[in-house]
N, C-alpha and C positions, 0 to 999 in steps of 0.2 A: 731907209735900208733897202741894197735892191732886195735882197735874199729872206724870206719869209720863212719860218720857222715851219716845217711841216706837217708838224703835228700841231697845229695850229689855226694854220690859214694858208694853206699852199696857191702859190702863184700860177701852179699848173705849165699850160701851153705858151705863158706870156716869157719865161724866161728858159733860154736855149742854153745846152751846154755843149762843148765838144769835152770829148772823152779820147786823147792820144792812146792807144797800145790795148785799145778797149778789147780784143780777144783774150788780152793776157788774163791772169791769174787776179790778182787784184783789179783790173780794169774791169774784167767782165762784171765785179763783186759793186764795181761800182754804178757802173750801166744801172744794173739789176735795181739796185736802191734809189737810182734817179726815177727810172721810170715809172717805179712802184709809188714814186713822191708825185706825178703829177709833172715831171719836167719834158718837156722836149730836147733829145739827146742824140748829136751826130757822134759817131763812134770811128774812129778811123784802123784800120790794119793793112795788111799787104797781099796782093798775088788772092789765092783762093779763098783765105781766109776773110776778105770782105762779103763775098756770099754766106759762107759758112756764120759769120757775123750777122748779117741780115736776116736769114734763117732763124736763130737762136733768140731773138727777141722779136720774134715778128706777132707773136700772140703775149706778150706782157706790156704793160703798163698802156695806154688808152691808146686807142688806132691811130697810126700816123704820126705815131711820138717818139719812132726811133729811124735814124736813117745811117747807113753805114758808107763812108765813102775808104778809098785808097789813099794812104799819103805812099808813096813810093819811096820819097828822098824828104826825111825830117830836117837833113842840112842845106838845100836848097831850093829853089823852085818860087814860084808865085801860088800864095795859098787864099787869095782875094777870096775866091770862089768858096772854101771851104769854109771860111772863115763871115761870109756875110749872114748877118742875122742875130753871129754868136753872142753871146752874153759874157760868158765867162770861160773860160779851160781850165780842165782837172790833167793835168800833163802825166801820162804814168809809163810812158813808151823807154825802153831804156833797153841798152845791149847788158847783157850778163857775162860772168867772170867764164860761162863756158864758151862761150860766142870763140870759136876760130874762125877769123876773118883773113891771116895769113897777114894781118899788116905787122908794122914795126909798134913798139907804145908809142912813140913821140902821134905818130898816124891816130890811132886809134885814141887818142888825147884830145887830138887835131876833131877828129868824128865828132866826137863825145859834144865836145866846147863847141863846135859848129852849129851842129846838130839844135843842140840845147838854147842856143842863143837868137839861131835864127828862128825858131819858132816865136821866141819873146817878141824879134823884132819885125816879124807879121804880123803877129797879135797888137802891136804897138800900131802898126799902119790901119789898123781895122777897127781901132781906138776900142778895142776889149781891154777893161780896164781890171778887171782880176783874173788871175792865175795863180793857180794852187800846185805846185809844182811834188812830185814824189821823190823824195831824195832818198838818204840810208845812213843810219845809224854809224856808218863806220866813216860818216862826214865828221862826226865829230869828233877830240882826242880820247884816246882809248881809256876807257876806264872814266871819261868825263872830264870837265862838268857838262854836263847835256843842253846849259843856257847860256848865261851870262857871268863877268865875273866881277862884277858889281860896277863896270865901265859904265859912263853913258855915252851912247852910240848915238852920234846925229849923222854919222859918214858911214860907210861900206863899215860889215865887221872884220874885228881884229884876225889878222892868220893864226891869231893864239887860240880860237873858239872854230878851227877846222886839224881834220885828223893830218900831223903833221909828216904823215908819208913821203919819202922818200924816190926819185927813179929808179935808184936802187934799189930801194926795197922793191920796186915795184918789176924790176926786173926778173925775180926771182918765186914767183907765185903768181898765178892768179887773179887769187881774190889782192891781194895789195896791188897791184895793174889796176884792180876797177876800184880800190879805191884812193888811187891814184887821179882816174878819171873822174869819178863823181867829184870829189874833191875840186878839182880843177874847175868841172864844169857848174857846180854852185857858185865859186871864190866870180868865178864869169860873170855869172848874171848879176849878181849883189853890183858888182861892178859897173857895167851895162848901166842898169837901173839908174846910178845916182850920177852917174855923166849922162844919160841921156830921155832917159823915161824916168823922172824923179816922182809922177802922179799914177806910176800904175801901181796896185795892188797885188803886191807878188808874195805870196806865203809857202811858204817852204813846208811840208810833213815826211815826216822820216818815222820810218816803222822801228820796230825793238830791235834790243840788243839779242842778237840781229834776224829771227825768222819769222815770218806770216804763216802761220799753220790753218787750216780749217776747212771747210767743204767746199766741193765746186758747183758751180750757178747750177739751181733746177735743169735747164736745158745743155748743160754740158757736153749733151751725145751728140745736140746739133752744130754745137760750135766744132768740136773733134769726132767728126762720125766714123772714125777708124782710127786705131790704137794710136794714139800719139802721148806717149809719158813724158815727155818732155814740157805738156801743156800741163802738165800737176804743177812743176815750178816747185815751189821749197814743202810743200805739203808732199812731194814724191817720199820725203826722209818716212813718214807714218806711215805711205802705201810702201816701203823698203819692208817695214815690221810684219807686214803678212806676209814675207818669205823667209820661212824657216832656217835657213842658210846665211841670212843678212848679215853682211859685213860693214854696212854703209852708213855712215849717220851724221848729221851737222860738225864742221868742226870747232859748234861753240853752242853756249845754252842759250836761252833768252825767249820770251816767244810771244804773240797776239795772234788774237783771231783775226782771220782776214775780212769778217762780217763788221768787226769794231774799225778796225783801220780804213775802209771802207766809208762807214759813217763818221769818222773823225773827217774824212777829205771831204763831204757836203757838209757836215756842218760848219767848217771854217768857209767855208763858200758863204755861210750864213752872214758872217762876222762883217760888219759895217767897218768901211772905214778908220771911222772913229773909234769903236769897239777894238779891233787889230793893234790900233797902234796904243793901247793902254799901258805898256812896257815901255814904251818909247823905240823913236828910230828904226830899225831895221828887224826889231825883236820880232820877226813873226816864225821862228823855226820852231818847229815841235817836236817832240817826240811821242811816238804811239806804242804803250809797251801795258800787258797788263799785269794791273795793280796786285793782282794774288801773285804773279811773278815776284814783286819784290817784298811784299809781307810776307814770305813762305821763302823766299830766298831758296827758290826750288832748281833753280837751273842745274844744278849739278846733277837730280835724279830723274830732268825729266823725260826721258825717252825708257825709262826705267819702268819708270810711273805710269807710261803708257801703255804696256805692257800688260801689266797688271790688271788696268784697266780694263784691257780689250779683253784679256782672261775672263776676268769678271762676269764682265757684262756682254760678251760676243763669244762665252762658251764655244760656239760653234765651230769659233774658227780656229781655233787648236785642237778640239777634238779630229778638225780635216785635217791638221800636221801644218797649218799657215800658219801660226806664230812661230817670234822668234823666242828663244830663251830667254827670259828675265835678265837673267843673273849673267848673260854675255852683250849686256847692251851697254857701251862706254857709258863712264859719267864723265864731268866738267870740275873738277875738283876748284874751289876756290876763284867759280864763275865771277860773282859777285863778291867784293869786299865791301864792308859797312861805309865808306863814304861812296861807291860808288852805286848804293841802294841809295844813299842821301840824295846823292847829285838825281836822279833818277825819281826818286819822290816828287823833289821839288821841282823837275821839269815838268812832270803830271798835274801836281797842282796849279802849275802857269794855265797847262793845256785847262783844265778842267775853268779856270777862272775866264779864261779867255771863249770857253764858250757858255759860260753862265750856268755852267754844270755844277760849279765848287766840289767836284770834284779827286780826290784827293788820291792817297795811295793805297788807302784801307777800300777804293771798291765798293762802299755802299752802294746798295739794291734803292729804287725810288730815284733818282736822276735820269737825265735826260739818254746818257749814255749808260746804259747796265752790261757793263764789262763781260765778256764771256770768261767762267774758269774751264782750267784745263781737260779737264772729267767731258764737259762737252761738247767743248772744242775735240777732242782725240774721238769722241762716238759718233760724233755728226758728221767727223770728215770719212770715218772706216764706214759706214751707211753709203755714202755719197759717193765712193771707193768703190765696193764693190757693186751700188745702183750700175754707174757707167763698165763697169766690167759686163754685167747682164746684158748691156743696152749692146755693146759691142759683142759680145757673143751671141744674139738673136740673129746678129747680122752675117756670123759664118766666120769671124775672124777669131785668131787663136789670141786670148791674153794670159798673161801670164808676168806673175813680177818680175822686171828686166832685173839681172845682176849686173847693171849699171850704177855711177854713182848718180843720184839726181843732180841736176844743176851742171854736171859736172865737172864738180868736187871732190 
């Protein structure tokens, strides 16, 4: 097995990772839990943010165990250089549904699938034989099934098992544009692969139906040393809740910590060969969604709930007039229906089998991975929230919660 279980016997400085989009929100969560393992980890971002990168993990995980370089152009170029040494790639670099780039879709399609493919086919040239790539929830069809449908796959998967979006739909929003894109640019590589790299080790992870919620990295102030909300990423929807006025909020329920989703993307890094293909064929897509999510079939109250929460247990910050009202925070009526808790169970249990967690929907404490519930996810990120608001106000800058949508939604 290359990948050695952490807690256990860590391989340390012997195995290298690159980390695509590693400034982001999820990238930085991942950084943070390599380095913490013992791995040597190149991190790529763009323009200032490679300093700003460098900076931000320059005193975690053992000296000399993080390096940050520049990819400028994901769609093209020669990546010899960044790429010698690597072991493996954790891909998480991706354009969002707010990204105005002023192109046409058919263009930004074009991006997306470029983008997406040619890094595979660097990594192919540098004979990097696994990549754990970050997809999205809304690759698959809406409402499920989140797996398989009882086929067995020895070729590319069926168009039946991607979300069956439309140009048209995708005309008209958005988010169905990007999942438009994603779509495309998965149905790509699955393709790639089996005409041309049929020996690399390609695992697909796709986060919940559909938000990552939860705190930013320790060092957050040194990745963004001056107000930039737009680096919260889908956690902005909780920092929206401490302004009183909020109008702004997901427009769907669903949710994981971005601490779990994070370790779900190393420990499939874990998974041997042999281990991955236990489903057969191309079966390595996941899903990462937590388990109290669908035992509690909460998505419909949960920004409700958070609320409440913060009430609670962050007093303080209603007494200053920063919450929002309870009772005017949308809900998700009929987020989840009972087979698409089914479909959603049974993809959790794949994931959990597939890293030797058995893992199921019920969330038991004592496994490998102990799921974050909601209660601590919403307190550690409003902590984490306002730490970096302090950090930036020592510095002389004004913060203050934008009446923007996060994301741009």
């Amino acid at each position: 097995m290359l990948f050695q279980n952490n807690k256990t016997k860590s391989k340390g400085p012997e195995i290298h990772i690159l980390v695509t989009g590693a400034s982001g929100f999820l990238g930085s969560h991942i950084v943070w839990q390599l380095l913490e393992a013992g791995y040597r980890v190149t991190g790529t971002a763009r323009g200032a943010k490679v300093g700003y990168l460098r900076d931000a993990f320059s005193e975690h995980g053992q000296p000399g165990n993080f390096s940050a370089v520049e990819l400028v152009d994901i769609s093209s170029g020669n990546f010899s250089e960044i790429l010698k040494d690597i072991d493996a790639i954790i891909h998480t670099a991706s354009y969002l549904p707010s990204r105005k780039t002023g192109m046409d879709l058919n263009s930004r399609i074009k991006l997306v699938c470029d983008g997406t493919l040619h890094l595979f086919q660097e990594a192919a040239k540098a004979d990097v034989k696994t990549v754990v790539f970050t997809s999205s929830m809304i690759n698959f069809p809406p409402g499920g099934p989140y797996g398989w449908d009882g086929q067995s796959y020895t070729a590319v998967i069926p168009l039946s098992n991607f979300n069956p979006v439309s140009p048209s739909d995708a005309s008209k929003s958005p988010w169905a544009a990007y999942a438009l894109e994603r779509t495309a640019s998965e149905e790509a590589v699955w393709e790639w692969k089996e005409k041309f790299c049929p020996g690399m080790d390609i695992i697909s992870s796709r986060f919940s139906p559909s938000w990552i919620y939860g705190p930013l990295i320790p060092s957050f102030p040194r990745l963004a040393p001056q107000p930039d909300y737009g680096a919260f990423s889908s956690t902005g929807f909780i920092y929206a809740l401490l302004r009183k006025d909020n109008p702004h909020y997901p427009p769907s329920g669903g949710w994981v910590d971005v601490r779990d989703v994070a370790q779900v993307h190393i420990d499939l890094l874990r998974t041997s060969r042999e281990e991955g293909d236990i489903h057969g064929g191309y079966k390595k897509r996941f899903i990462t969604i937590a388990p109290s999510a669908i035992v509690e079939n909460a998505s419909s109250t949960l920004f409700k709930r958070a609320v409440e929460i913060i009430a609670l247990e962050r007093s303080e910050l209603e007494k200053k007039g920063r919450l929002v009202d309870a009772n005017k925070v949308v809900e998700y009526p009929g987020t989840n229906t009972t087979q698409m808790n089914e479909y959603l169970a049974e993809a959790l249990e794949r994931l959990g089998t597939t890293l030797g967690t058995k893992e199921g929907a019920e969330g038991d404490k004592g496994t490998k991975l102990e799921w974050k519930l909601w209660k601590e996810t919403v307190l550690d990120t409003v902590d984490s929230l306002i730490s970096v608001e302090e950090a930036w106000k020592s510095k002389g800058w004004r913060v203050e919660v934008p009446d923007e949508k996060p994301m741009g939604l």
